[in-house]
C-alpha positions in Angstrom: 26.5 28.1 9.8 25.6 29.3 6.4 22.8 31.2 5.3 21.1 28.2 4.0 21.7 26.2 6.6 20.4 28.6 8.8 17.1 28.9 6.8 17.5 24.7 6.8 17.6 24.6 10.5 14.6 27.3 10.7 11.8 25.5 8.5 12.8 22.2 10.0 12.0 23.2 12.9 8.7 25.2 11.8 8.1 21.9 10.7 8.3 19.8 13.2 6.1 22.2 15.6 3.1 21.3 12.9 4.1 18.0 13.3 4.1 18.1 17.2 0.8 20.4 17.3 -1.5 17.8 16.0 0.3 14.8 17.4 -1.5 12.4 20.0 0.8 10.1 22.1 -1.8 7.6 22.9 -0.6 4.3 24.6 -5.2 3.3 24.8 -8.4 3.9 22.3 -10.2 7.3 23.0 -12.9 4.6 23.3 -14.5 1.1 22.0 -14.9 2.4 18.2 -12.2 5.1 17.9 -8.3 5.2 18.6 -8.3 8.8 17.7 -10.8 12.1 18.3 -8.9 12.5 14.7 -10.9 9.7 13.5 -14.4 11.6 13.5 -13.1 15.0 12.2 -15.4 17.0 10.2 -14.8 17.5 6.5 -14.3 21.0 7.6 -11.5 20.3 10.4 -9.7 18.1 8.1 -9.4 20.4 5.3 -8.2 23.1 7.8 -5.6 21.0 9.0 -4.5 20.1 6.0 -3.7 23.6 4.8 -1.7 24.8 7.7 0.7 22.3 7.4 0.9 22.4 3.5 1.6 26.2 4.2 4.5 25.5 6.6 5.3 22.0 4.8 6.3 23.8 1.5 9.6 26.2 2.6 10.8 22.7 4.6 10.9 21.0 1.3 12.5 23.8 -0.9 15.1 24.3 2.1 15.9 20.9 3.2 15.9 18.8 -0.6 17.9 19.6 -3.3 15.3 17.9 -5.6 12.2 19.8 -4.4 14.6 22.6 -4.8 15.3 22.8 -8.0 12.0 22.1 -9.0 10.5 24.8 -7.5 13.0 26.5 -9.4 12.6 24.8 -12.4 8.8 25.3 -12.6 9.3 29.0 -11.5 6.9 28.2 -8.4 7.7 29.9 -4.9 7.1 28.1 -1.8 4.9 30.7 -0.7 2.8 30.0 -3.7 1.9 26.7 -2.3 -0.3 26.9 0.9 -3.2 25.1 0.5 -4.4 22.1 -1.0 -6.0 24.1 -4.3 -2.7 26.1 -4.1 -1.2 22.8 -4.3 -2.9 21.1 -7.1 -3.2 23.9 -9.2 0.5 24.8 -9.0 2.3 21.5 -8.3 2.4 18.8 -10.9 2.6 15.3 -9.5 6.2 14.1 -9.0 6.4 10.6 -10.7 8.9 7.8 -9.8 10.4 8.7 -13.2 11.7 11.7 -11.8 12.8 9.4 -8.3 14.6 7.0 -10.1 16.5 9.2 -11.9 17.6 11.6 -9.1 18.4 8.6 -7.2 20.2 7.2 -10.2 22.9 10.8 -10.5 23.0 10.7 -6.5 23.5 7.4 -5.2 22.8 6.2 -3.1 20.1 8.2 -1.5 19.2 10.6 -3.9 18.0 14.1 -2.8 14.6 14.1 -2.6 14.7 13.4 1.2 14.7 15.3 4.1 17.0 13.1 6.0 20.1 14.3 5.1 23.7 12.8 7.0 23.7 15.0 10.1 19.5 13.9 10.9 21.0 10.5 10.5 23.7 10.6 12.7 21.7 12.3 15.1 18.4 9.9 15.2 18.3 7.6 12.3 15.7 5.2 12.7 15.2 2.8 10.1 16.6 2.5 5.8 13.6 1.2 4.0 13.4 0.6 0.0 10.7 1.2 -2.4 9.3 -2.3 -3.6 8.5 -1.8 -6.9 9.3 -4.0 -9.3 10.4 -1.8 -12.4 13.7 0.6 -12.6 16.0 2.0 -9.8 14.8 1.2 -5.9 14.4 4.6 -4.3 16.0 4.2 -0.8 14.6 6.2 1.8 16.0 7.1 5.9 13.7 7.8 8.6 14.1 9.1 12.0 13.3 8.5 15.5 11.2 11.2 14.8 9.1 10.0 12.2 8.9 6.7 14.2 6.4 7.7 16.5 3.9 9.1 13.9 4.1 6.1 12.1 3.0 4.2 15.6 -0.4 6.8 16.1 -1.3 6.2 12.1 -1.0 2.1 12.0 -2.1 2.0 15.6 -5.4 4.2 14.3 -5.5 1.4 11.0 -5.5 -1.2 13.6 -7.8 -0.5 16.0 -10.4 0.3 13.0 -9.8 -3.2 11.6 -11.1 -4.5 14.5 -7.9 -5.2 16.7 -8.6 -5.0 20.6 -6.8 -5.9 23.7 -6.6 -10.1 24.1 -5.7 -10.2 20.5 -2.3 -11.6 20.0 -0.9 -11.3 16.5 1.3 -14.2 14.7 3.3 -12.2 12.2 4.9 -14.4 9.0 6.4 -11.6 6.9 9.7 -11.1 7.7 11.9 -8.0 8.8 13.0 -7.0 5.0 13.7 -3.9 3.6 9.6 -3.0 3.2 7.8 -1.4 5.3 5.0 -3.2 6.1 5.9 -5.6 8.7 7.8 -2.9 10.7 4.8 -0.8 10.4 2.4 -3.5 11.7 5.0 -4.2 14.5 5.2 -1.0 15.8 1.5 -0.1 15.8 1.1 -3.7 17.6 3.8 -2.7 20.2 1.6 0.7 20.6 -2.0 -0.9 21.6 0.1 -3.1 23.8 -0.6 -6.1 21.8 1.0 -9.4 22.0 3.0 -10.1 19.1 4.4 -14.1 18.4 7.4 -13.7 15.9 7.4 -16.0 12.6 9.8 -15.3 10.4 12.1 -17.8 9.0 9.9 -20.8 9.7 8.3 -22.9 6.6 4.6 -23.3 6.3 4.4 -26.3 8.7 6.2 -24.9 11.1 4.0 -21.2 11.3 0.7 -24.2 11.1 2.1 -25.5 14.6 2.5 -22.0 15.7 -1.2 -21.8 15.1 -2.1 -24.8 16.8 0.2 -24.0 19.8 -0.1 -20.7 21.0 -3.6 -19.9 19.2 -2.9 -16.1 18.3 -6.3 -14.1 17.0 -4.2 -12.4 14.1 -2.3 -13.2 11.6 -0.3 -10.3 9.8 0.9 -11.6 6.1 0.5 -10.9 2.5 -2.6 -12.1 0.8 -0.4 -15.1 -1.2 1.0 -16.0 2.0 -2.9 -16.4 3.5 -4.3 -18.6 1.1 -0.8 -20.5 0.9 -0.4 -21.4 4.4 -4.1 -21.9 4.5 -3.4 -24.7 1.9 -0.7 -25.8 3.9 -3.2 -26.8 6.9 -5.6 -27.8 5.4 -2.7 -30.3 4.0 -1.6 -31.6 7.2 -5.3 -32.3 8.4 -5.7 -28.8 9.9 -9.0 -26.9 9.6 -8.2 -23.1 9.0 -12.0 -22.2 9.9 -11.7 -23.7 13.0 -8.2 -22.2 14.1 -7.7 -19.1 16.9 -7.3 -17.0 13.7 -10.2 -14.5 14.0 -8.4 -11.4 12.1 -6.2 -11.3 8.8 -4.3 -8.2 8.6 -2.7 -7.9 4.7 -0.7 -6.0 3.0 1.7 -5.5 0.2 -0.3 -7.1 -2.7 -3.9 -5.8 -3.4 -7.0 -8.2 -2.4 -9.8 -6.2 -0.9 -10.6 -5.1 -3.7 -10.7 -8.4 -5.6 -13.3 -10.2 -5.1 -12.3 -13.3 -5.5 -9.1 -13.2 -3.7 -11.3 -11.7 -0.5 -14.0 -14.4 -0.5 -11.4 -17.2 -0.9 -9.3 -16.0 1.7 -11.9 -15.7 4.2 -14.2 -18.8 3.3 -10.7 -20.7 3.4 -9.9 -19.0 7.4 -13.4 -18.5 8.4 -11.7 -14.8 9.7 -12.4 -11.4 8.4 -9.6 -9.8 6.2 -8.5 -6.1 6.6 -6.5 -3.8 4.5 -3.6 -2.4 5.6 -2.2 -0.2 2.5 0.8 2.3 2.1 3.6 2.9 0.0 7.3 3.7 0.7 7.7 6.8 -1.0 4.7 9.1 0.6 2.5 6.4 2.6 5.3 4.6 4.4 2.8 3.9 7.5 -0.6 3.0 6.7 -2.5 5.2 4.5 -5.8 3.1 3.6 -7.3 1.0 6.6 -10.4 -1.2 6.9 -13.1 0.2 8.9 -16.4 -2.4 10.1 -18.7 -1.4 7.7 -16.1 -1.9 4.7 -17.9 -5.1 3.0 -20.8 -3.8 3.9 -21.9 -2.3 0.9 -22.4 -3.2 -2.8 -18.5 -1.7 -3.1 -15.5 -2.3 -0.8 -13.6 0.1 -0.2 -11.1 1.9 2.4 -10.8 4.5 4.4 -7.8 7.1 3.9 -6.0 9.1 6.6 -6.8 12.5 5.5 -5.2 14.5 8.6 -1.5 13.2 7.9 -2.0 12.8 3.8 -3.7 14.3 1.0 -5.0 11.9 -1.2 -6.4 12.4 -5.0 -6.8 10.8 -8.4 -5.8 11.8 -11.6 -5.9 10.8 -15.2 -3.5 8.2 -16.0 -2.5 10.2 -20.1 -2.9 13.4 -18.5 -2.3 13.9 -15.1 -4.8 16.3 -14.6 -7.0 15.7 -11.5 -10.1 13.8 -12.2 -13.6 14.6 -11.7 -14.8 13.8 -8.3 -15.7 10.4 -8.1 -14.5 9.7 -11.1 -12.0 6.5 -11.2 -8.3 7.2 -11.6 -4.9 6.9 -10.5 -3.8 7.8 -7.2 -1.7 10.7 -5.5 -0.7 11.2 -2.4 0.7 14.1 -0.3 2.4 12.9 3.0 2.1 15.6 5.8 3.2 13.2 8.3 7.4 13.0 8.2 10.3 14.6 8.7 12.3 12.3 6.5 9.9 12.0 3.4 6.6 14.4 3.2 7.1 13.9 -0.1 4.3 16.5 -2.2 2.1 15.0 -4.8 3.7 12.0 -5.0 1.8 9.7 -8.0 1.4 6.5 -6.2 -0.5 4.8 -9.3 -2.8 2.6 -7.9 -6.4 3.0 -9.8 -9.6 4.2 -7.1 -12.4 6.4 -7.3 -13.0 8.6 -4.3 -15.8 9.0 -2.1 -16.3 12.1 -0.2 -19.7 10.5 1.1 -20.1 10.2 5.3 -19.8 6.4 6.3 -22.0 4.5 8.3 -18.6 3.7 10.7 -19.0 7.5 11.5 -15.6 8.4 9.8 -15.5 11.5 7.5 -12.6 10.4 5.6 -12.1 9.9 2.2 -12.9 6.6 1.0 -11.4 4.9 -2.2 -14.1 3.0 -3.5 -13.1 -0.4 -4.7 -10.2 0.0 -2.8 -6.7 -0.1 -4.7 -6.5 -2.1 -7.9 -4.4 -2.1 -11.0 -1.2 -0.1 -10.6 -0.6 2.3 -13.8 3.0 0.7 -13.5 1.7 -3.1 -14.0 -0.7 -2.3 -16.7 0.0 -5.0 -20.0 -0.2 -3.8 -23.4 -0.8 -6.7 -25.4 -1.3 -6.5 -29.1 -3.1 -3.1 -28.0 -5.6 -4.2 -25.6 -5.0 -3.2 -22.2 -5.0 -4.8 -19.2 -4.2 -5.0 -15.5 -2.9 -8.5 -13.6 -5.8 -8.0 -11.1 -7.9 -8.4 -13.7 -6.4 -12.0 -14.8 -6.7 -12.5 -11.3 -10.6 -11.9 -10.8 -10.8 -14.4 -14.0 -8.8 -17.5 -12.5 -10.1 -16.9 -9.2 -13.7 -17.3 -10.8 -13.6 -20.6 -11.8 -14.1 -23.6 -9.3 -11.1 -25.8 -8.0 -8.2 -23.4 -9.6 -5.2 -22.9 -6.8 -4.2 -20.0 -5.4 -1.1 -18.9 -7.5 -1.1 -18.5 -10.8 1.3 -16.8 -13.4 1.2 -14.5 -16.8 4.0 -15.2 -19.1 4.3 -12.6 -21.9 6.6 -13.6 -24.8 7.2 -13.0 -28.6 7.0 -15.6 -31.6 9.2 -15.7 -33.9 7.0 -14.3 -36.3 7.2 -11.2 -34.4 3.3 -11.7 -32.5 3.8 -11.2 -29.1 1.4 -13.5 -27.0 0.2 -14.4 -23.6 0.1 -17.7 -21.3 -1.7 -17.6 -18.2 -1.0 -20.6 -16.2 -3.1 -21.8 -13.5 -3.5 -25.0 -11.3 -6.0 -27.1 -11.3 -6.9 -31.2 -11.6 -8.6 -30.4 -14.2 -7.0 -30.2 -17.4 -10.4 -29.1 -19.7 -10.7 -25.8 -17.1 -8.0 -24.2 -19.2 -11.4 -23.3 -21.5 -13.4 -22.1 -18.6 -10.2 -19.9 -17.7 -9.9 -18.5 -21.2 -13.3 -17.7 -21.6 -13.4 -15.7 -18.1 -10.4 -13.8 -19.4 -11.7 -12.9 -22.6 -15.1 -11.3 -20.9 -12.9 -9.3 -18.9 -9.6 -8.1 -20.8 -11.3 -8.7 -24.2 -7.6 -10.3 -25.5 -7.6 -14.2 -26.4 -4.4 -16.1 -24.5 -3.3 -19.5 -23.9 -4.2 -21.1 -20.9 -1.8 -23.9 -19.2 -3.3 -26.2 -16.4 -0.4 -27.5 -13.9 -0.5 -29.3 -11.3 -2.1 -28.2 -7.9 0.6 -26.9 -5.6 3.2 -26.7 -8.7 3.6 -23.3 -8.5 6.1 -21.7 -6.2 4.4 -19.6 -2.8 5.8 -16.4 -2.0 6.1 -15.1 1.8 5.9 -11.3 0.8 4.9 -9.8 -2.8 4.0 -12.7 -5.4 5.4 -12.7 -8.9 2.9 -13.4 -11.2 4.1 -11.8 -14.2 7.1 -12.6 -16.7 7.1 -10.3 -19.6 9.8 -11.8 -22.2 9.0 -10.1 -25.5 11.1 -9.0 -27.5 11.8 -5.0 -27.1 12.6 -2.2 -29.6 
């Protein structure tokens, strides 16, 4: 074995012993509020934790990935110099998908900026998942047995803080694809030694029946999919409010933090809606969860696992961190892998963080308003800037508009680029109200298009809303 290799094989397994340290195996909930003692940490505890593994977490990285590697090189920064979270932040700029895509992009097809390299594979590959963005090169990423059961604890923890308890089976209607957020929900299920009722490749009718059948408590789905097969009962003479379906656990689009898209859902189920939020590159399990007092409040909001991540906001021009609680875009430092403990990775979802105690008796961070507008998605139209969520909150606004609806950016020939927001409705004089509740919230003027109700197509996992078409250069 090399000398590197050596050193490899050595901070791996440093590494994994701060994994294992502060791993719980739990199969039941420490007791009827918490899954995990974790859960109630002090500010103080958290913070501690945090630190010794971002002290150990560091010489894994710059032994074990070739692009951690050289940037430590590049930036002239030791490992050593990183061992805390100020250590971090002040030395560590944020590593952007930019950077991803483009090591992924000279080293396909895995890139290096994993952890998992062939012999870890070999050895106790787990699962191949894919980043689900919807710009530039998918960054592909390998996880291990290993990493497996972490990812149980965390979801299982998101879960049980939703409101998920023993009796509730779950009806699941995203299907096994390359994203990680079924799998997560599966595994965490399989944990709490929940009953799970499989519904993938079925049509909205079909998963209905399912409903009617076997009755299942929770339905696990995107918030498109909710409102869309909610339409599709309410279609064949089915009631959603007065289904089995007491809990909605959704993910992959944001919705709790729309307040439209929340109250629809759960006026259209008569169930209560929780969040179940990660990312592929540095949240691949769940990294913001619903806890019960999460509506509660003038804000929603979500809680964040601050034992196995680091979470913080920074200016979206800058990339310097913000001030606390003020609003920006989000980073996140997993401490929770062997395959991908990826360090300041910029997520890009907007938040503001709370460091405040909640009334659920949680010391976590909370991201106030949960996760809306990723930097990514932001339009640039004629100037004016705006985010999709934001056209969202507008058409969700006005009275009797469907579910889907779709922003179609394009250029006329006279070189004005220009938007059309189409919407369904059986009403073709609401394109005005539409227009009017865009305008008060993205200050840009648009076209509206009325279609149809139910003309638009439903999607089972991420919805695409927007079609940008103008002309580039």
């Amino acid at each position: 074995m090399t000398l590197r290799g050596s050193r490899a094989e050595k901070t791996r397994n440093e590494w994994k012993a701060v994994l294992e340290k502060f791993h719980e195996d739990r199969d039941t909930a420490l007791d009827g509020e918490y899954w995990s003692e974790k859960d109630t940490w002090s500010r103080d505890r958290i913070r501690a934790v945090q630190n010794e593994k971002i002290a150990v977490l560091t010489p894994f990285l710059y032994e074990n990935s070739r692009f951690y590697r050289e940037r430590f090189d590049r930036l002239g920064v030791a490992p050593t110099d990183i061992n805390s979270v100020e250590t971090m932040i002040a030395n560590w700029p944020v590593v952007t998908k930019e950077e991803m895509m483009a090591d992924a992009t000279a080293n396909p097809p895995y890139g290096t900026y994993s952890t998992c390299g062939e012999s870890e594979w070999d050895d106790r590959g787990w699962m191949l998942f894919s980043s689900s963005g919807s710009t530039g090169v998918p960054r592909v990423f390998r996880y291990t047995h290993f990493d497996r059961k972490y990812w149980e604890q965390a979801n299982a923890r998101a879960l049980y803080s939703g409101g998920l308890r023993k009796g509730d089976s779950a009806f699941r209607t995203v299907g096994f694809g390359p994203h990680v957020f079924a799998w997560g929900v599966q595994y965490a299920l399989a944990k709490m030694g929940l009953p799970t009722i499989p519904g993938g490749g079925m049509d909205g009718m079909a998963r209905a029946r399912i409903i009617q059948r076997f009755k299942p408590r929770v339905l696990v789905c995107t918030p498109s999919y909710a409102l869309y097969l909610a339409r599709t009962m309410q279609e064949m003479g089915i009631d959603p409010t007065t289904s089995s379906v007491k809990w909605i656990v959704q993910g992959g689009e944001p919705f709790s933090g729309i307040a439209g898209t929340l109250k629809r859902t759960q006026d259209l189920w008569g169930a209560t809606s929780v969040e179940f939020y990660g990312c592929t590159e540095a949240s691949p399990h769940c990294g913001g969860y619903s806890c019960p007092e999460y509506q509660e409040g003038e804000e929603t909001f979500i809680h964040l696992m601050e034992d196995i991540q680091v979470w913080e906001t920074v200016d979206p021009e800058t990339l310097e961190p913000t001030r606390p609680g003020e609003r920006g875009i989000s980073v996140c430092t997993n401490l929770n892998s062997e395959s991908s403990p990826q360090l300041r990775f910029l997520v890009g979802d907007y938040t503001r963080l709370s460091y405040e105690p909640c009334a659920c008796g949680r010391h976590h961070v909370r991201a106030m308003g949960c996760m809306t507008g990723r930097a990514d998605d932001l339009i640039n139209l004629r100037g004016v800037k705006f985010f999709p969520v934001q056209i969202e909150e507008a058409v969700r606004a006005v009275a009797g508009t469907g579910d889907e609806f779709q922003i179609r950016l394009s250029t006329q020939p006279d070189g004005l680029d220009t938007m059309t927001v189409v919407v369904e409705h059986r009403e073709i004089s609401s394109a005005a109200q539409v227009a009017t509740e865009i305008h008060s919230r993205c200050e840009v003027r648009c076209k509206v298009e009325v279609v149809s109700p139910n003309t638009l197509p439903k999607a089972e996992m991420k919805a695409k809303r927007v079609f940008d078409e103008r002309h580039k250069g």
